[in-house]
C-alpha positions in Angstrom: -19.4 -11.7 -25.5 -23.1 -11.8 -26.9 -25.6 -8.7 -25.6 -29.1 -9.6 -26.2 -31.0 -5.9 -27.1 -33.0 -5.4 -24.1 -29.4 -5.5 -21.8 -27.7 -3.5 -24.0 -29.4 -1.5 -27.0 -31.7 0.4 -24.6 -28.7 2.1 -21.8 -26.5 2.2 -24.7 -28.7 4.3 -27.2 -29.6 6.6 -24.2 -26.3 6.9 -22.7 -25.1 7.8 -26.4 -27.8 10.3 -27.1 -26.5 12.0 -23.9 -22.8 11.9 -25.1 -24.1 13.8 -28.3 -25.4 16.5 -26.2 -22.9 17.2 -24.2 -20.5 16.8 -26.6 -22.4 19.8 -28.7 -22.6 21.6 -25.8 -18.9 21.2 -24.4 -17.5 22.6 -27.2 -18.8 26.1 -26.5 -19.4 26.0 -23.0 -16.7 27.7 -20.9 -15.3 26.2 -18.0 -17.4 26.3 -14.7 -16.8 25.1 -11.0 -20.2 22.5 -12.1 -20.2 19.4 -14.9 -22.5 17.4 -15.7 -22.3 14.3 -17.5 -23.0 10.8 -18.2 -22.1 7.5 -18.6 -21.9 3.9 -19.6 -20.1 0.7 -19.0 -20.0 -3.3 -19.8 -17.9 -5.1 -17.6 -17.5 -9.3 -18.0 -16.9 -10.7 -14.5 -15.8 -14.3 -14.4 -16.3 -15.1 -10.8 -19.6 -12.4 -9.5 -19.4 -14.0 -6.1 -15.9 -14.8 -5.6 -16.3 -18.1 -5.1 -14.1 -21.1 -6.0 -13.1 -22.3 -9.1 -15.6 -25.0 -9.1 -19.1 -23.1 -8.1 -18.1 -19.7 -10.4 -20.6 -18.3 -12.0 -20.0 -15.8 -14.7 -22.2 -12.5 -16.1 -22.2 -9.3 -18.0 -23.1 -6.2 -16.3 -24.7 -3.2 -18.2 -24.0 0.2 -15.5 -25.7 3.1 -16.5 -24.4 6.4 -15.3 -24.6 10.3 -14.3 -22.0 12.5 -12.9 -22.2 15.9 -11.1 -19.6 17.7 -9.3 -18.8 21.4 -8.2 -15.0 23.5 -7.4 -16.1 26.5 -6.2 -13.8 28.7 -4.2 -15.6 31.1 -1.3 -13.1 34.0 -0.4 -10.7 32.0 1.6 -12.9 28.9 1.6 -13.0 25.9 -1.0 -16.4 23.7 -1.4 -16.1 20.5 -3.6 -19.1 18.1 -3.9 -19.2 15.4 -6.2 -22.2 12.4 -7.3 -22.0 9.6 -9.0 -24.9 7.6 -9.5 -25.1 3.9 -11.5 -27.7 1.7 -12.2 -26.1 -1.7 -12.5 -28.4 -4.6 -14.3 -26.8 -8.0 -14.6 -27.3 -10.3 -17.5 -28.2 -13.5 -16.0 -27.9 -13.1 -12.2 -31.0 -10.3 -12.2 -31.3 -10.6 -8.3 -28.2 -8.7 -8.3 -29.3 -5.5 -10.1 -29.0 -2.6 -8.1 -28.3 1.0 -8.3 -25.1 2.2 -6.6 -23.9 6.0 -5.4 -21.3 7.8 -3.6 -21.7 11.3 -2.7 -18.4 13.2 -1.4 -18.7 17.1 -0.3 -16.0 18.6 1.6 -15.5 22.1 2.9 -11.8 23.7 3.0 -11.5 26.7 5.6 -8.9 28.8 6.5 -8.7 32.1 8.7 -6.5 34.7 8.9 -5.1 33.9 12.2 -3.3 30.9 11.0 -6.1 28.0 11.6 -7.1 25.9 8.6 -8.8 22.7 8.3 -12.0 20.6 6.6 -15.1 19.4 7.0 -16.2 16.4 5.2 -19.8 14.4 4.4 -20.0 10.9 2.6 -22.4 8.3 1.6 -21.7 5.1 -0.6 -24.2 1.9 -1.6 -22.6 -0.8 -3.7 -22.5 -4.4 -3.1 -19.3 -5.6 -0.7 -16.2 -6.4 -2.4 -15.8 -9.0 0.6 -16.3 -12.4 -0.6 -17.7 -13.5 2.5 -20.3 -10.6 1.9 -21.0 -12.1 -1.3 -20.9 -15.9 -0.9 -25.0 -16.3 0.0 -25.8 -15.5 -3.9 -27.9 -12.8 -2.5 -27.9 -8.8 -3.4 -26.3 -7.9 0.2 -25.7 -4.0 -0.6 -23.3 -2.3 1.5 -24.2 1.4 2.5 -21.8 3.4 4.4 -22.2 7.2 6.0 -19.7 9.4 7.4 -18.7 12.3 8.5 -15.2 14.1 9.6 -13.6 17.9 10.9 -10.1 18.1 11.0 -8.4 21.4 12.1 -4.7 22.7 12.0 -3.1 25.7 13.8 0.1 26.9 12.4 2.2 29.1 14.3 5.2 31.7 13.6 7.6 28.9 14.8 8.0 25.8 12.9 5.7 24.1 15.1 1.8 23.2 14.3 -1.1 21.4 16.0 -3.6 19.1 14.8 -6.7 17.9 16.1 -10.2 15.6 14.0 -13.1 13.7 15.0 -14.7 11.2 12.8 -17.4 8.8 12.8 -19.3 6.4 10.0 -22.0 3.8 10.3 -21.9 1.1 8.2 -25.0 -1.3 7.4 -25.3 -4.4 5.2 -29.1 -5.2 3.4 -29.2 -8.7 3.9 -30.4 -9.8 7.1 -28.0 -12.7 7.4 -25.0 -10.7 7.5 -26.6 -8.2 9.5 -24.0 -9.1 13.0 -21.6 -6.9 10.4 -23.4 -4.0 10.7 -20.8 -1.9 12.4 -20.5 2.0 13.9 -17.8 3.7 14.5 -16.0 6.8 16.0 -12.7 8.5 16.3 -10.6 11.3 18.1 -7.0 12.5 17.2 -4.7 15.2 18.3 -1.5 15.9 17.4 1.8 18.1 16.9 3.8 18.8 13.9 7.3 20.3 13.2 9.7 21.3 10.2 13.5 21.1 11.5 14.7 21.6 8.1 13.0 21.9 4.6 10.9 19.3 3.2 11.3 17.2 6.6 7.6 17.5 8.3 8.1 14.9 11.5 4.5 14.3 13.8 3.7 12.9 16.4 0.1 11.9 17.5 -2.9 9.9 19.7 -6.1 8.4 18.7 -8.9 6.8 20.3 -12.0 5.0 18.5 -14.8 3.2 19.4 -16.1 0.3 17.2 -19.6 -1.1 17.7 -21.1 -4.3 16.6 -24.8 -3.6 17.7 -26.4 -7.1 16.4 -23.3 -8.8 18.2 -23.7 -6.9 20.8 -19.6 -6.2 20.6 -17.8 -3.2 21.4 -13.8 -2.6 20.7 -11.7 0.0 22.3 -8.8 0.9 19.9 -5.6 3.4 21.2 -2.8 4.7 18.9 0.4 6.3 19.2 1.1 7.8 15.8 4.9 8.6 14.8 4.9 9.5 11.1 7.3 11.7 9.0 7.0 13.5 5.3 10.8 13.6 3.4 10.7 15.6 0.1 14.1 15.9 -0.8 13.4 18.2 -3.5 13.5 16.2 -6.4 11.2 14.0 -8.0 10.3 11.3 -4.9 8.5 12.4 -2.2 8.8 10.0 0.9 6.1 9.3 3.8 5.9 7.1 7.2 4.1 6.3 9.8 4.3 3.4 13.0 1.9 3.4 15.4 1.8 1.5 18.7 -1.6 -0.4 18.6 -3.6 -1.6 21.7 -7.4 -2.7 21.2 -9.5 -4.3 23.6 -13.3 -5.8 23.1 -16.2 -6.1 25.1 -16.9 -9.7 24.0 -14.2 -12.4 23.3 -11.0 -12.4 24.2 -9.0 -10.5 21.1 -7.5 -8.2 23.1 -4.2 -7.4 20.8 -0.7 -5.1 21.7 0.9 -4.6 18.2 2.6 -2.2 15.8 0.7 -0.5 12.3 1.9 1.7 10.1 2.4 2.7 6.3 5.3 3.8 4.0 5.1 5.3 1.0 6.9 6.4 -2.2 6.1 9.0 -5.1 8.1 8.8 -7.7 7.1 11.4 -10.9 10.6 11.4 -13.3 8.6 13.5 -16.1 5.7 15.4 -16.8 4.2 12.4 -18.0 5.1 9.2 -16.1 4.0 9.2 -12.1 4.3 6.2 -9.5 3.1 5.3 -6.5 4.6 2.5 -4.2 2.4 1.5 -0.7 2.6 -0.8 1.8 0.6 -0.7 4.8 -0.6 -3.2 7.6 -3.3 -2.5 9.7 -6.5 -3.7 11.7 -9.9 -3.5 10.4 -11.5 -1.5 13.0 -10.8 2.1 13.6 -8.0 2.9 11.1 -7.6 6.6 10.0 -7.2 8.3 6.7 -5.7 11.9 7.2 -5.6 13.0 3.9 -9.9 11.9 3.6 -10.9 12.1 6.9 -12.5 8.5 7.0 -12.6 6.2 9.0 -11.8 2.4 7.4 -14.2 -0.1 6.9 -13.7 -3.1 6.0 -14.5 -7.0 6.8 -14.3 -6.9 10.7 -13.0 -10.6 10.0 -9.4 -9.0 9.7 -7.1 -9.0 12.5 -4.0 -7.7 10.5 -4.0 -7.0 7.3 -0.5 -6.2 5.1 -0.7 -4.9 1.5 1.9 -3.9 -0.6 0.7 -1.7 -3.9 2.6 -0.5 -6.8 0.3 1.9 -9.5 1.6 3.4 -12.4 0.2 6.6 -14.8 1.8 7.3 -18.0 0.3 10.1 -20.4 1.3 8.4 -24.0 0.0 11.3 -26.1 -1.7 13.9 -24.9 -5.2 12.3 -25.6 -4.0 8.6 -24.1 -2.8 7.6 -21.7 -2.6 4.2 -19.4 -2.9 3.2 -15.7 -1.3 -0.4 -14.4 -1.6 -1.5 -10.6 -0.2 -4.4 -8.9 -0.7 -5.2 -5.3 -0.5 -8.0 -2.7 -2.8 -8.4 0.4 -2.1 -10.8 3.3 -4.4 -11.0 6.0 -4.9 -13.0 9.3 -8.6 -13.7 10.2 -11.2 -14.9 12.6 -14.5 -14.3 13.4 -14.7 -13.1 17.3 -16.2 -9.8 16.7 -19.6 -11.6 15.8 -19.8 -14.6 16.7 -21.5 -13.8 19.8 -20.9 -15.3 23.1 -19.6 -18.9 24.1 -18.2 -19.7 20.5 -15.0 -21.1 20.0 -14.1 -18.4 17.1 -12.6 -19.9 14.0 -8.9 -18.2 12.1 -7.7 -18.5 9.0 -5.3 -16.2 6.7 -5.2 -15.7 3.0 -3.0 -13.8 -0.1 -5.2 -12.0 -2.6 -3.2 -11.1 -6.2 -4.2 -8.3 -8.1 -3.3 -7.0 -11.8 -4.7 -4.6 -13.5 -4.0 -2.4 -16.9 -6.1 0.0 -18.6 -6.1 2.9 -21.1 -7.9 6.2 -21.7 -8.9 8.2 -24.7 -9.7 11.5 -24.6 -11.8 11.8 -27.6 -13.1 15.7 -27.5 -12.1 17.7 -24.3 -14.8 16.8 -22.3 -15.5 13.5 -23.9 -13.7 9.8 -22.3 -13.8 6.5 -23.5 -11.8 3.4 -22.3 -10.9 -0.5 -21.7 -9.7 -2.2 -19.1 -8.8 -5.6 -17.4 -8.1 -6.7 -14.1 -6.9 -10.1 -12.7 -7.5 -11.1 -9.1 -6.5 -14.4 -7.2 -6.8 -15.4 -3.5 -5.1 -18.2 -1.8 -5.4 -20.0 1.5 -3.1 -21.0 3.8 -4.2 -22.1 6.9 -7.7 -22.7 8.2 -9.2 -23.6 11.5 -12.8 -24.6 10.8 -13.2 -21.1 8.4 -15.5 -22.1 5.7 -17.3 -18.9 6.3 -13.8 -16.8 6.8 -12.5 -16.8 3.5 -11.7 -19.3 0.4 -9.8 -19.8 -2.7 -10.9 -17.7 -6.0 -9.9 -16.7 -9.2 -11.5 -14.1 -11.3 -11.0 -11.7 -14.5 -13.2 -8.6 -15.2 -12.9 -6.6 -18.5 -14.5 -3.4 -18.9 -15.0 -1.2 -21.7 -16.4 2.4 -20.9 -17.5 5.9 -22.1 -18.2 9.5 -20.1 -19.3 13.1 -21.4 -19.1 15.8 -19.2 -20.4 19.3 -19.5 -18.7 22.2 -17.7 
């Protein structure tokens, strides 16, 4: 992999200037509840646009980085922010350069009369990982805002109440996959209780509200949550959840009555070596992440989609160590949410294979470098005049990447 000078000298040499810095400066500087730091990364994609084997097109992409972050604890309260901010310039394809972000603050609160909960602001811009989002060639960035409160009231007894709203907006740059352009809202309640240690049982309702509004599509979406937490005291810690599904939309007939839910496994032997085992199937429109407070959004193409992950963490020395995913994604698709109305909407369902291994070296405290390579493959299996659903890919990314952080 040849970089001519102007892609790479000129991030490089500033990016490693700034490593020197901080690096000067971490070794004195005691630790704060602020960093601040830097970054860069090459990455080799072999298939940019996810498109078949045939029509791939390859490039090297130089990103550019800063970081910032705060962990400050107020009396009972805890604020966290974090930015990180990259401006991504593409060898060849130069219509993709961009500059990406994602800014996460959230607010922990607790009172002395037992009530506890969080508050939560976000705001992403990347281009879509969706290769339908992708498949025009074009710089189609994806920005995403969104807000969330949760609170929880624990009483004397081994009983506890929940109760969140949350709500995002979601729009896409390129005018052509503008009928994406999706906002959404949600409502949940809920009751909670311990019968014995390390058994935490809930039970629980949510509404949301999905809107298309350049389809001119609305979807109603009701869950009945039952989920449970085991921690048997040892070093697995077990989680569930299936939830009695019911959506209903405004425009096309994909009114659906089915199950979702999640389990989960986390598996930690030693100090060193940590596990995580997922499977999930859900919808694309108005799922709920308790532990973030977001509201999903994905490609509103998905009907149901199952996934089944397996990641792995093991600290080699105590300046390495390595990170190893594997995961499986099945979905069923079609296009009724916008394909407006009086179209006969088209289905289709895929697999999508993913591998990945990477490793980290902590090189001063404060100071990160790393490589990595992921593998990703999608198959189709059935179709029903989806050429713009999904299709067949295969594509390898390496990356190679250093950070400095001052605290």
């Amino acid at each position: 992999m040849t970089l001519s000078p102007q892609f790479s000298v000129r991030p490089l040499a500033l990016t490693l200037a700034g490593f020197a810095c901080l690096a000067a400066g971490s070794a004195q500087a005691e630790t704060s509840p602020y960093y601040l730091g830097v970054s860069q990364r090459f990455t080799h994609n072999s298939n940019v646009f996810l498109n078949t084997d045939a029509q791939a097109k390859s490039d090297t992409i130089s990103s550019t980085g800063v970081r910032l972050g705060i962990d400050q604890p107020i009396s009972r309260q805890r604020l966290t922010a974090t930015l990180s901010a990259n401006a991504n310039r593409y060898r060849s394809l130069s219509t993709l350069n961009n500059t990406d972000y994602a800014l996460d603050t959230r607010l922990d609160w607790e009172t002395v009369e037992r009530l506890s909960g969080n508050v939560a602001l976000s705001s992403r811009q990347s281009l879509p990982t969706d290769a339908a989002a992708l498949s025009s060639g074009l710089r189609n960035l994806l920005t995403v805002n969104s807000a969330s409160v949760q609170a929880n009231l624990g009483l004397v007894t081994m009983w506890s109440f929940d109760a969140g709203a949350a709500l995002s907006r979601a729009r896409y740059s390129e005018a052509t996959y503008a009928r994406n352009n999706v906002n959404q809202t949600s409502i949940n309640a809920g009751v909670r209780v311990m019968p014995a240690s390390g058994l935490t049982l809930r039970t629980g309702l949510r509404h949301a509200n999905v809107d298309y509004p350049n389809a001119g599509n609305e979807v109603r979406r009701n869950d009945l949550d039952f989920s449970a937490i085991i921690n048997p005291g040892g070093a697995s810690v077990f989680n569930g959840r299936v939830s009695l599904t019911q959506e209903h939309q405004s425009l096309v007939d994909r009114n659906t009555n089915s199950w979702t839910g999640a389990l989960g496994w986390n598996w930690k032997p030693t100090g060193k070596l940590s596990t995580s085992l997922n499977l999930t199937r859900d919808t694309s429109n108005g799922s709920y992440d308790f532990t973030t407070g977001a509201i999903n959004v994905a490609s509103s193409n998905s009907v149901i989609t199952t996934t089944l992950g397996l990641t792995t963490q093991w600290e080699v020395t105590s300046k390495i160590s390595m990170t190893g995913s594997l995961s499986q994604a099945r979905r069923s698709l079609d296009n009724s949410l916008t394909i407006g109305s009086g179209v006969l909407p088209a289905s289709a369902s895929d697999s999508t294979n993913n591998l990945g291994l990477s490793v980290q070296y902590a090189v001063l405290r404060n100071v990160d470098v790393g490589c990595g390579v992921n593998w990703s493959e999608r198959s189709v299996s059935s179709t029903n005049g989806s050429s713009g659903l999904t299709a067949p890919y295969s594509a390898t990314t390496y990356s190679c990447f250093g950070q400095a952080l001052l605290r």
